[in-house]
C-alpha positions as CSV (number, residue, x, y, z in Angstrom):
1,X,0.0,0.0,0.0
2,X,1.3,3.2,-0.7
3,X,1.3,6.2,1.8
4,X,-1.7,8.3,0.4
5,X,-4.1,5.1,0.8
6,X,-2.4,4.4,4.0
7,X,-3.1,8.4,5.7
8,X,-6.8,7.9,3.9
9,X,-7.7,4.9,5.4
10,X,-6.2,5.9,9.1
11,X,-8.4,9.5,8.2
12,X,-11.3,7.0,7.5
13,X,-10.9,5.1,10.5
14,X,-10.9,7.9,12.8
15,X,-14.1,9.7,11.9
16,X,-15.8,6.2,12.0
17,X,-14.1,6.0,15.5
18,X,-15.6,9.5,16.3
19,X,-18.9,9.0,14.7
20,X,-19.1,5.7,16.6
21,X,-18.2,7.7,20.2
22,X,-20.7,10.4,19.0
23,X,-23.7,8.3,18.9
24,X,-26.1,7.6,21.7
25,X,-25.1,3.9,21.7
26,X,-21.6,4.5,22.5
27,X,-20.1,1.3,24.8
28,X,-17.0,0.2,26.0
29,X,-15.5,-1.5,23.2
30,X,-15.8,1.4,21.3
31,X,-14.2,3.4,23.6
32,X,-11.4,0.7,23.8
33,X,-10.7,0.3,20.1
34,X,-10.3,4.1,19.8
35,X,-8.2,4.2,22.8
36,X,-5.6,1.1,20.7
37,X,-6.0,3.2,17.5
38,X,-5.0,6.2,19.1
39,X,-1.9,4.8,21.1
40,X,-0.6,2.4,18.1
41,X,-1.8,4.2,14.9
42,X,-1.7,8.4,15.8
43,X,0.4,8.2,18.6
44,X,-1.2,10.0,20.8
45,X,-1.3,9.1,24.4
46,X,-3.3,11.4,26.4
47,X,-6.4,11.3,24.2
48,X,-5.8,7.0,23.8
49,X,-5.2,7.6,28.1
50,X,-8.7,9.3,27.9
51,X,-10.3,6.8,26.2
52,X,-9.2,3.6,27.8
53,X,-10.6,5.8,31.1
54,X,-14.2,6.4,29.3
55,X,-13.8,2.6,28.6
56,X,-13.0,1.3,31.8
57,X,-16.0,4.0,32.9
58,X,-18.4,2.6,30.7
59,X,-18.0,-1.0,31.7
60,X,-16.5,-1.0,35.0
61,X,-16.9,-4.8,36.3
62,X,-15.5,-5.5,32.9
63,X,-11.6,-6.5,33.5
64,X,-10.9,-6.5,30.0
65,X,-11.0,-2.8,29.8
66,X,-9.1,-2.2,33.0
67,X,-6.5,-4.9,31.3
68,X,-6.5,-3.0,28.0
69,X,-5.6,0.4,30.4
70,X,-3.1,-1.6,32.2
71,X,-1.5,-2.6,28.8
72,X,-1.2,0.9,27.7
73,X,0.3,1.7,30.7
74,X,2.9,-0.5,30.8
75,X,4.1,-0.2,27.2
76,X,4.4,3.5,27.4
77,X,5.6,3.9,31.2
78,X,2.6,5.2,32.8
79,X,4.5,6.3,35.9
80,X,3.0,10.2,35.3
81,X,-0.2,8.9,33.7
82,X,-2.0,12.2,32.5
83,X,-4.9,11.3,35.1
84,X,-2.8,10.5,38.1
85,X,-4.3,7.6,39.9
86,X,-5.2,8.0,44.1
87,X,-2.1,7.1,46.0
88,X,-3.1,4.2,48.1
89,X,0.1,4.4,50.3
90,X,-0.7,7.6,51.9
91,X,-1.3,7.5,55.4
92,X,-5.6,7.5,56.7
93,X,-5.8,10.5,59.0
């Protein structure tokens, strides 16, 4: 494939992505395939971080999504995620 089709299929992909997260039906999955073609295609991390979050928000008993995060974390060194996580070490007063 050359470049052009390349960048007009990953053009493509992202408005069906953000018609998909526009619509009243929006779920999870969405949310979570979004986040993966944001972190692996675009390369951008806080709106795939964002994403993953709206995921894990829509479906919360659902590990998968919280996996998915965890994933993403991982691979790009989520130590100074861009929604810092409660620390859980911090003494109860």
């Amino acid at each position: 494939m050359t470049n052009d089709v390349c960048f007009w299929l990953c053009i493509r992909a992202e408005n069906c992505f953000k018609k998909a997260i526009e619509s009243e039906d929006v779920d999870a999955e969405t949310y979570s395939k979004y986040a993966i073609f944001l972190w692996k295609v675009r390369n951008d991390l806080w709106a795939a971080e964002e994403n993953f979050l709206e995921a894990i928000s829509a479906d919360p008993t659902n590990s998968f999504y919280a996996a998915n995060y965890a994933n993403f974390l991982w691979n790009t060194g989520g130590e100074e995620t861009c929604f810092p996580l409660e620390d859980s070490t911090q003494e109860m007063v």
